[in-house]
C-alpha positions as CSV (number, residue, x, y, z in Angstrom):
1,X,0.0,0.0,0.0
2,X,1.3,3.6,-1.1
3,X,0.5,7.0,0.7
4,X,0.8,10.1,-1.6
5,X,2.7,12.9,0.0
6,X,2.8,16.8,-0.7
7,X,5.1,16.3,-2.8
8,X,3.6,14.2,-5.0
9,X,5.8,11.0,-4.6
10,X,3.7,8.0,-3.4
11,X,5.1,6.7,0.4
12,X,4.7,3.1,0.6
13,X,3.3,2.2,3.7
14,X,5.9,-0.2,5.8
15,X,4.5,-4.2,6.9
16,X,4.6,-5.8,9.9
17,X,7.6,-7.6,8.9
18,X,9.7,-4.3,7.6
19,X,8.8,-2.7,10.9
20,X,10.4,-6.3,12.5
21,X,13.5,-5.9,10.2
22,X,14.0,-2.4,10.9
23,X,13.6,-3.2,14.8
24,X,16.1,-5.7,14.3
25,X,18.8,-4.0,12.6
26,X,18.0,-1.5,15.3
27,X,18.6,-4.3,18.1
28,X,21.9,-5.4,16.6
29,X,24.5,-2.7,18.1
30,X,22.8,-2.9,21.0
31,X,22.8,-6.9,21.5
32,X,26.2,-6.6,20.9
33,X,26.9,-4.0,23.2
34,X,25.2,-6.4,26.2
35,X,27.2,-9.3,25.1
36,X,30.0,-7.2,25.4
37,X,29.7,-6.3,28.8
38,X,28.5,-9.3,30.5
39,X,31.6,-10.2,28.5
40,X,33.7,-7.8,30.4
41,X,31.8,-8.5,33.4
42,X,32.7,-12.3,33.7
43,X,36.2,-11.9,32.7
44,X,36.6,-9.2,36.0
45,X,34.8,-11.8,37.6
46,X,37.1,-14.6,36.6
47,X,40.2,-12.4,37.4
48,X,39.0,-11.9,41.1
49,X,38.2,-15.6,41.4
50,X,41.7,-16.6,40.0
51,X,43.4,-13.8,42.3
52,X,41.2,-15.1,45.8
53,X,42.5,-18.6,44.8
54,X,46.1,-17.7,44.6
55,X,45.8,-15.4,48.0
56,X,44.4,-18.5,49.8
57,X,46.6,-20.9,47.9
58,X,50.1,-18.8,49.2
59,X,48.4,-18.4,52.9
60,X,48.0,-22.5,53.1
61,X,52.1,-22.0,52.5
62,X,52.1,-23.8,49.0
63,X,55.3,-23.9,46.7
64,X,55.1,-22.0,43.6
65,X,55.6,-25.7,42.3
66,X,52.8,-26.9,44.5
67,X,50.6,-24.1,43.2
68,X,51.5,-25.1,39.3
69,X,49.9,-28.6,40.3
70,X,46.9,-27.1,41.7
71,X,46.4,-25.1,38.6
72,X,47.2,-28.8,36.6
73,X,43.9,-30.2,38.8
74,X,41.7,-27.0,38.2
75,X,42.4,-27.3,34.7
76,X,41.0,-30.9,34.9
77,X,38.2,-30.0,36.8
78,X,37.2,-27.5,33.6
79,X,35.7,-24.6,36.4
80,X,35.6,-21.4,35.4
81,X,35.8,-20.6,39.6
82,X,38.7,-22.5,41.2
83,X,37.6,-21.6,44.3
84,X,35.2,-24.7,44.9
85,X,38.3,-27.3,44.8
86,X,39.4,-25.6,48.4
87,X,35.9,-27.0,49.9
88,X,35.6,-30.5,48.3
89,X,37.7,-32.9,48.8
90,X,36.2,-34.9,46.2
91,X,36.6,-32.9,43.5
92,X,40.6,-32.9,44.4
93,X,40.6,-36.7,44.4
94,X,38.8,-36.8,41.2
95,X,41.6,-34.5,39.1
96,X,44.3,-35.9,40.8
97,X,43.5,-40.0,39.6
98,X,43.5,-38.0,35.7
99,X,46.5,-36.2,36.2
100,X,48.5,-39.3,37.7
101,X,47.2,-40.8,34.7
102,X,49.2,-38.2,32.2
103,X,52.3,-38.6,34.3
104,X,52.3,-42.1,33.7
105,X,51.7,-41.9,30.2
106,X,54.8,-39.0,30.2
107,X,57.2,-41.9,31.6
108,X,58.6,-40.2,33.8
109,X,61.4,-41.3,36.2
110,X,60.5,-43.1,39.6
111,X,62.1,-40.3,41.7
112,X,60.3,-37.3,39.7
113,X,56.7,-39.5,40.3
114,X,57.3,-40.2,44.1
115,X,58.3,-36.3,44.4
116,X,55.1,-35.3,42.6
117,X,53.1,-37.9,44.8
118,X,54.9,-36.4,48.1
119,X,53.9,-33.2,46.9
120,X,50.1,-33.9,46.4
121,X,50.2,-35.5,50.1
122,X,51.1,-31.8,51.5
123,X,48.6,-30.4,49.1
124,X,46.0,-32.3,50.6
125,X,46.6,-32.0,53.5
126,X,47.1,-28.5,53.4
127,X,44.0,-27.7,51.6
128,X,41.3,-29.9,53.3
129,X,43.1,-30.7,56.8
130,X,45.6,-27.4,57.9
131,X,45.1,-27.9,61.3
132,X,45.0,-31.6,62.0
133,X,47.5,-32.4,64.8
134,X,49.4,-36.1,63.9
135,X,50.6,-38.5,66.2
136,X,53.5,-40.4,64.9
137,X,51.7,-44.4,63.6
138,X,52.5,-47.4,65.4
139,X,51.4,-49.7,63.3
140,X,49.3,-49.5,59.3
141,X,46.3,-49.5,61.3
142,X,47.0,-46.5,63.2
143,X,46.5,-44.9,59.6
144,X,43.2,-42.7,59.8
145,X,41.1,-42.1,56.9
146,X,41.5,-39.6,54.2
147,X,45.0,-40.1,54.5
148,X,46.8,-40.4,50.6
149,X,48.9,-43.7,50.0
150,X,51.3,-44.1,47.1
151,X,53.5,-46.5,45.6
152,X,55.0,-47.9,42.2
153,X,52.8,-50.8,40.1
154,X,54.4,-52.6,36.7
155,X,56.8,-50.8,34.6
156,X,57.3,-47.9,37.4
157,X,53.9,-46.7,37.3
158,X,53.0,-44.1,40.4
159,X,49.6,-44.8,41.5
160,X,47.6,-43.0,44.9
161,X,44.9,-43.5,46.6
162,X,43.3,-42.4,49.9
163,X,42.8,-44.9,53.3
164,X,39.5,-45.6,54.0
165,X,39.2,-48.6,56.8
166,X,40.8,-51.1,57.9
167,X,40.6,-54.1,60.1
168,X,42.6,-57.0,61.7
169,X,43.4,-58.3,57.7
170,X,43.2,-55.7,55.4
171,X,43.9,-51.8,55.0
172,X,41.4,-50.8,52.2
173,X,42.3,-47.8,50.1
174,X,40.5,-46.3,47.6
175,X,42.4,-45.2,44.4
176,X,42.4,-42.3,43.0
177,X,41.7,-43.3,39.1
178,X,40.8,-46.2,36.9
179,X,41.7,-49.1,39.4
180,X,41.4,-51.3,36.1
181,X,44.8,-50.3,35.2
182,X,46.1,-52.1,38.4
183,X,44.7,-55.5,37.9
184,X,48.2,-56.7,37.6
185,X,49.3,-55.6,40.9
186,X,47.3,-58.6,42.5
187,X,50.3,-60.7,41.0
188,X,52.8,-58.8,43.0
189,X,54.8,-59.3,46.0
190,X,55.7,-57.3,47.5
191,X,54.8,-54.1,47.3
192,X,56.3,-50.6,48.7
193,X,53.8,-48.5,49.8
194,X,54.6,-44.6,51.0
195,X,52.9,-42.2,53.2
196,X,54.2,-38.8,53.5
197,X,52.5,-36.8,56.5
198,X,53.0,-33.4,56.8
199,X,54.1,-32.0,59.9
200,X,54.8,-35.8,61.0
201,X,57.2,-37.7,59.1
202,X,57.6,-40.2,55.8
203,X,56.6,-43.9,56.3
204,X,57.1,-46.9,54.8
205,X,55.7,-50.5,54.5
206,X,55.9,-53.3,52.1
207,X,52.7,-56.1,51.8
208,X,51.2,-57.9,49.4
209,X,48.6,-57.0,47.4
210,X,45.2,-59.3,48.2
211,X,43.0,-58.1,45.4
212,X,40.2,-55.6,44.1
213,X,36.8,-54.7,44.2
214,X,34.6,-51.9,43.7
215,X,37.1,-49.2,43.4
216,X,38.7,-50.3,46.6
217,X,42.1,-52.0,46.7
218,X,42.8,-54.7,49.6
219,X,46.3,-54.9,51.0
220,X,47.5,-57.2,53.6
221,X,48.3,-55.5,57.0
222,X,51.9,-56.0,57.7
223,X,53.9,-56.7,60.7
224,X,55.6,-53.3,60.7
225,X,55.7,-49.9,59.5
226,X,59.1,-47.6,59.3
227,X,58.9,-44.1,60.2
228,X,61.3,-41.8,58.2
229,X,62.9,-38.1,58.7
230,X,60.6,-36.3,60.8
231,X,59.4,-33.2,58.6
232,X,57.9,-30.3,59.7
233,X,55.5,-29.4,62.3
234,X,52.6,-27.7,61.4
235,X,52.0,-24.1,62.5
236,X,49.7,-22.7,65.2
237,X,47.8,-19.9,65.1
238,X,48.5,-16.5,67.3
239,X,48.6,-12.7,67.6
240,X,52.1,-11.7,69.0
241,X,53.2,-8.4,69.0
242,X,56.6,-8.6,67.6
243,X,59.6,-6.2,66.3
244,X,61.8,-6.9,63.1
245,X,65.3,-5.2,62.6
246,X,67.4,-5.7,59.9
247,X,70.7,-6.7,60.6
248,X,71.8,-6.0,56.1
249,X,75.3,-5.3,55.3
250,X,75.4,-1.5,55.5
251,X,72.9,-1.5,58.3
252,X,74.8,0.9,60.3
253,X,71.3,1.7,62.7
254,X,68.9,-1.1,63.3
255,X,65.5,0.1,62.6
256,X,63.0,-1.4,65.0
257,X,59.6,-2.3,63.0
258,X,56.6,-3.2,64.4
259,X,55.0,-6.4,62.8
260,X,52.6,-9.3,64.2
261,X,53.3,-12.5,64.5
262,X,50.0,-15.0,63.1
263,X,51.5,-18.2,62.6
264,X,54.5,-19.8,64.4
265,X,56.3,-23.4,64.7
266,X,59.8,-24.5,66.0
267,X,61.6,-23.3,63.2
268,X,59.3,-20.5,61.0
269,X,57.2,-17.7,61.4
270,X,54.7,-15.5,59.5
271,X,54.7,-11.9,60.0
272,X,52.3,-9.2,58.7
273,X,53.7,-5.7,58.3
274,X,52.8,-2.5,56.3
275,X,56.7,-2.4,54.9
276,X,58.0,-4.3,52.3
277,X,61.5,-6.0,52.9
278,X,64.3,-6.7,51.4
279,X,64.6,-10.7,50.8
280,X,68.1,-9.9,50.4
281,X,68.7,-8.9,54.3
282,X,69.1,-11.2,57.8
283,X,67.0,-10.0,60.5
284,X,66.1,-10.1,64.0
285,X,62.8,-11.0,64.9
286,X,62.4,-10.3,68.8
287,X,58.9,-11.1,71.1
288,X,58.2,-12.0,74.3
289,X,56.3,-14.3,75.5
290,X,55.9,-16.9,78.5
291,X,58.2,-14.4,80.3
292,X,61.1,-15.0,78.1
293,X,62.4,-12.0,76.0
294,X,63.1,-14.0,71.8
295,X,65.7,-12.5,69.8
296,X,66.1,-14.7,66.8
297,X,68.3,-14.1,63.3
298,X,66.0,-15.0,60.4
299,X,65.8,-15.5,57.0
300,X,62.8,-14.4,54.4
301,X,61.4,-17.5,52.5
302,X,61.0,-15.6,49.0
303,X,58.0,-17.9,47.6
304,X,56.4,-17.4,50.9
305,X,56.2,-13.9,50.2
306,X,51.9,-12.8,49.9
307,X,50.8,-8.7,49.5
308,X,47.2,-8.1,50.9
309,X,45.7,-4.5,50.1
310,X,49.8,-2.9,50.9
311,X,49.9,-5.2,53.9
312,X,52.6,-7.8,53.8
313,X,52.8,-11.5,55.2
314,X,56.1,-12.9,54.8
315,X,57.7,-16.2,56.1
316,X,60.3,-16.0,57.9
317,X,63.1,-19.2,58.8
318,X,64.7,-19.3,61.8
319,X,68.6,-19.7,61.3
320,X,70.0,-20.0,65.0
321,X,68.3,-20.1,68.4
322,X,70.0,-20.7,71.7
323,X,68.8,-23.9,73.6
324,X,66.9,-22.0,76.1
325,X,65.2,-20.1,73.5
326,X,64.3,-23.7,71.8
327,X,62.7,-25.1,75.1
328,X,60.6,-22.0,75.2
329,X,59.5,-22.2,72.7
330,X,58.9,-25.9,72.5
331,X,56.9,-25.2,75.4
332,X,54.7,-22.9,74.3
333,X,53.9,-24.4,71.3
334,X,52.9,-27.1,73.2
335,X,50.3,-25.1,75.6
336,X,48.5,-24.0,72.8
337,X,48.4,-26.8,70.6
């Protein structure tokens, strides 16, 4: 349909469906505009989420090596928001059987496997148990659940799994994968297995293998199991006022600064300042407490090292203490475990 105008030139009359086009066309800039935010949006988003994960991944007191693993699992796990992995336990299991699966397929050497197991054992226990105090085993069946088992099948192969019972016969553990792979461990004997517990120390035991069922693997309970090195104890948490001075070549004037102590074993400590230091320099960390006055030369940890809205946390190693300085603090870290 046409509509004469003053002009004399006939108007035609638009349709329903060139009004539609036009409102379309219209749309289009503006659809893409939307997109492009919601774009922008998620990607800050994503940014913050990967940045909270790191934060809480350096305050656990991960490696930089540690924290590349992590990132291996998330990877595995396909989320968009890492953060979930910290709260499931499950989900860490889950990644960790696919990624031990790569490694294998990599053929890589027995000690690179058993240092990548040992290091998912501090992971773990790290991420979903900080503040579990361990009592050094007696025997396998001392072992608690959740705790992550490791040891080498055919052809060097690294497999883990986590305890889950045990009884008078048998330590059950439940592997972290495809147990079908490991149908020809039955056939074994013996076999090493490894338990590295953070905080504790590295154990050993050899048994034989008494089958599989249901994703569970059956392993004879043996007469003994060795204990290892002792490694690390595991922190505590505190408020302690505390001063730091640097004791740097040059340092003609030590500079006392005023930092808190929030995490403290028998050999490290974490501090939070406002200044940033100089990983370069020794310094004196100095606090009192139980009535005796600490003065300890220390060391800065550099991957330790976390920034928090221009306040710093740094780890710091103790390099020499006096014996009565040690029982002191032996003893407090007792009281307050």
């Amino acid at each position: 349909m046409e509509i004469p105008t003053v002009l004399g030139i006939q108007w035609r009359m638009a349709t329903a469906s060139d009004i539609l086009t036009l409102t379309g066309i219209l749309l289009i800039p503006l659809m893409i505009l939307i997109i492009i935010r919601l774009y922008n949006r998620h990607k800050r988003h994503a940014i913050h989420d990967s940045q909270l994960f790191l934060f809480r991944l350096k305050r656990l007191g991960l490696s930089n090596f540690q924290i590349k693993i992590v990132n291996n699992l998330v990877s595995i796990i396909g989320f968009t928001n890492p953060n979930p992995l910290l709260e499931k336990a499950e989900l860490f299991e889950s990644a960790t059987g696919k990624f031990l699966a790569h490694v294998r397929r990599r053929g890589e050497s027995e000690d690179s496997l058993t240092m990548i197991c040992k290091d998912i054992s501090i992971i773990y226990d790290k991420l979903y148990h900080p503040s579990r105090i361990k009592m050094p085993l007696r025997s396998v069946q001392d072992i608690i659940e959740d705790q992550l088992i490791y040891f080498m099948g055919n052809g060097n192969k690294v497999y883990m799994g986590r305890a889950t019972s045990s009884n008078n016969k048998y330590l059950y553990i439940k592997i972290l994968g495809n147990i079908a792979e490991m149908k020809p461990l039955s056939n074994m004997n013996p076999v090493k297995f490894h338990i590295f517990r953070p905080g504790d120390a590295e154990y050993t035991f050899t048994t034989t293998v008494a089958g599989s069922e249901g994703g569970l693997l059956s392993v004879e309970i043996p007469q003994e199991i060795l204990r290892g090195e002792d490694s690390r104890h595991p922190y505590i948490d505190v408020i302690i006022p505390a001063q730091l001075s640097s004791i740097g070549l040059g340092d003609k004037n030590q500079v006392k600064m005023s930092c808190t102590i929030y995490r403290i074993n028998e050999w490290e400590a974490v501090l939070r300042i406002n200044i940033k230091l100089d990983h370069d320099d020794k310094y004196i960390l100095e606090f009192n407490e139980l009535d005796f006055n600490f003065k300890i030369p220390s060391k800065i940890i550099v991957q330790k090292t976390v920034e928090e809205s221009g306040v710093f946390y740094y780890t710091l190693k103790f390099e020499e203490m006096s014996e009565n300085a040690s029982q002191v603090l032996k003893k407090y870290m007792y009281e307050h475990l």
